[in-house]
N, C-alpha and C positions, 0 to 999 in steps of 0.2 A: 394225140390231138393237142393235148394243153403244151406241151415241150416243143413242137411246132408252131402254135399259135404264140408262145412266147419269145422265140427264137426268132420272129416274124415280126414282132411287137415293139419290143426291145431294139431293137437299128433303126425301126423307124421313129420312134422317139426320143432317141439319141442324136439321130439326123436332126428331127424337130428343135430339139432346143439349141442344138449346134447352130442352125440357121438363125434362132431368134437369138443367139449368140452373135452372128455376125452382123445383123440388124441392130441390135443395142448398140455395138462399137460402131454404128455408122451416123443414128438417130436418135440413140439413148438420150446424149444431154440436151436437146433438143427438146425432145417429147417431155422429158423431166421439165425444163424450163417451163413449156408450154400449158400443161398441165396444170402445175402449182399456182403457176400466175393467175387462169383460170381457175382455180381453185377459191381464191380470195373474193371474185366477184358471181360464182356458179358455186355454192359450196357440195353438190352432187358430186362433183369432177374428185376423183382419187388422189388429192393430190397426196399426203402420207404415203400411199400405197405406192405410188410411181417412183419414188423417193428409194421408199424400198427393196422395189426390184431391181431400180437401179443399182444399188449397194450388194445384190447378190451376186450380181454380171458384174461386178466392180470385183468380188469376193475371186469371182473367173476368172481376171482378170483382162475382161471386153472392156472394161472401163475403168477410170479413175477414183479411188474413192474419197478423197479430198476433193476433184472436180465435183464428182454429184454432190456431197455437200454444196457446195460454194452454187450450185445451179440451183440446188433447191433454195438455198438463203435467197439467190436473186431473185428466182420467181414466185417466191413470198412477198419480198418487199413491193415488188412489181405490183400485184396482185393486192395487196392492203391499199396500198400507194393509189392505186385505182378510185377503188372504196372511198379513199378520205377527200378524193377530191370529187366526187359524184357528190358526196354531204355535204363538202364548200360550196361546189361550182354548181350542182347541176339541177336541172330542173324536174320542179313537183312530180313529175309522171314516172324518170328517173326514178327517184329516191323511194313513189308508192312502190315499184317494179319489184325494187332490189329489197324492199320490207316485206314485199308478199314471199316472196324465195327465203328469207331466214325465219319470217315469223312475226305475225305485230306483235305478239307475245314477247316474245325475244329481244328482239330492235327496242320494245321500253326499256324492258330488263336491263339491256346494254348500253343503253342513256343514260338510267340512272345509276349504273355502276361506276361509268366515265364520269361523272359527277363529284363522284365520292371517294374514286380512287384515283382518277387521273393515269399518269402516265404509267404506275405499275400496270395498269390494268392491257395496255398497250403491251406491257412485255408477254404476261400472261394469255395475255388474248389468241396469239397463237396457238395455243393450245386447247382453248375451246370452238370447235370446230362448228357450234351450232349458234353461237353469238359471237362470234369473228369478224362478221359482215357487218352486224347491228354496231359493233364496238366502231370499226373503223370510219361505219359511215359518223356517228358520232361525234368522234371526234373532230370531223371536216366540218361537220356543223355546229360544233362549240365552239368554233373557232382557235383551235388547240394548235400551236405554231407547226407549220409541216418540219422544222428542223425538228422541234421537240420531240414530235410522233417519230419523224422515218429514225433517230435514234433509241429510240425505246424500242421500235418495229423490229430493228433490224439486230437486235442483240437476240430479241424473241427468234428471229428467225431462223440465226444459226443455232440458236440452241435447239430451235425442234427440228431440224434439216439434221442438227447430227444425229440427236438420239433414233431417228428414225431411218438415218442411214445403218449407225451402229446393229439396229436390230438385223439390219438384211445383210449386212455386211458377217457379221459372226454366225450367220445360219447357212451361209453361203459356206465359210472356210468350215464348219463343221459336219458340210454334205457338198464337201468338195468332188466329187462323183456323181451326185445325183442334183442337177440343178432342179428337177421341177420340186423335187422333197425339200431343197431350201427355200423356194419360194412360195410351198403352202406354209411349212413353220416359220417362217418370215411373217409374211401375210398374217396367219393364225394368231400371231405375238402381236402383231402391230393392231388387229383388232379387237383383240382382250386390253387392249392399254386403251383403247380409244371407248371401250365399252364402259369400262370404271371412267376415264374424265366423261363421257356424256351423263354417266348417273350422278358425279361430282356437277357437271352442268347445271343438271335438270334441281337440284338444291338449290345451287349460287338465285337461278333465277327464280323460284318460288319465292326463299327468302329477301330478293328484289323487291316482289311483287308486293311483300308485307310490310314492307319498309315505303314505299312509295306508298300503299293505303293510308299508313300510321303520321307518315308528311301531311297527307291529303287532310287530314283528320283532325292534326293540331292547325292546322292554316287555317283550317274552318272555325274550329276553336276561336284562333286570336282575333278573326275577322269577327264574332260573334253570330255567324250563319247558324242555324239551326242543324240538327246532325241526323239523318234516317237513324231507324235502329236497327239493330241486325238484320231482325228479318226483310225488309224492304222499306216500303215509301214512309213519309212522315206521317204519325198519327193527325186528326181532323183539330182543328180548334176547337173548344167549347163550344156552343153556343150561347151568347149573353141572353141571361132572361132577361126580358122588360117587364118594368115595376108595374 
């Protein structure tokens, strides 16, 4: 039964990916584009992972692996490119839209890092996939020169278009026989890399979050406002006795 059912199994999955093999070499860089691009203004959308797959079919040789790179660079910058001018151009309902999708959380966090860092932060930004959006919209809204950005964006870009080709691409040539086993340790690699930068994230922005209180806190200071205490509202005034 089992030497039958595998015997049965086996061609048909081999068909399988042979097909989505001749699909990649038709729409791969396409879908790659389309994706990533979407990816800078949806951060839900795979865009890493499509990058990925792409680099395994590339590994195949259904595709190019210099082209997906250079597709995933464009539909990064595309996609950022978006972002920074929704933060220039576009309007309040826009801009609440695209804050609800990354996070008011986040979107501060991402202001006030653009602040402080400026244009490194643009290169790195890439790389954090959960203040991405927050950074770029930023940037359109500090009014940060679109040359300045799309060159800092777009150095970001190819660097994380390769590394994330590289990972699909060397799991491909190392399970050159079994593509769908190169594209779960592909996958698997690319989301352990992405697990450590969110928990790298989810730091950057708390310690935003302390730094923007501790701003908040000397401005009060030099204005001479009155400060709550930790635990919440301002204690009462005295009351004056009368003589």
């Amino acid at each position: 039964m089992y030497p039958a059912a595998s015997g049965t199994l086996l061609p048909a999955a081999t068909g399988f990916f042979a097909s989505i093999g001749d699909w990649a070499a038709e729409y791969g860089y396409i879908t790659i584009f389309l994706v990533v691009a979407g990816d800078g203004i949806i951060p839900i959308l795979p865009g890493e992972t499509s990058i990925i797959a792409g680099a395994v079919f590339a590994a195949q040789g259904d595709l190019t692996l210099w082209a997906v790179i250079a597709v995933g660079a464009i539909g990064a910058v595309v996609g950022d490119s978006i972002a920074y001018w929704v933060g220039r151009a576009g309007g309040p309902w826009i801009r609440r839209t695209l804050t609800r999708i990354a996070g008011e959380h986040r979107t501060r966090a991402a202001e006030g890092m653009v602040r402080r860092q400026g244009p490194a932060l643009v290169f790195t930004g890439r790389f954090l996939p959960g203040i991405r959006i927050g950074i770029n919209i930023a940037c359109g809204a500090g009014q940060m020169s679109y040359r300045r950005f799309l060159l800092f964006d777009s150095l970001g870009a190819v660097l994380w278009s390769t590394q994330a080709a590289l990972i699909g691409y060397f799991a491909g040539r190392a399970f050159a026989d079994q593509v769908w086993v190169a594209l779960a340790v592909a996958i698997a690699v690319g989301i352990a890399v992405g697990f450590v930068v969110i928990l790298r994230e989810r730091r950057m922005v708390a310690r935003q979050a302390e730094l923007d209180a501790e701003e908040a806190r000397a401005e009060a200071i030099a204005q001479g406002e009155p400060l709550a205490p930790a635990g919440g509202s301002l204690p009462d005034e005295p009351a004056t006795r009368e003589a």
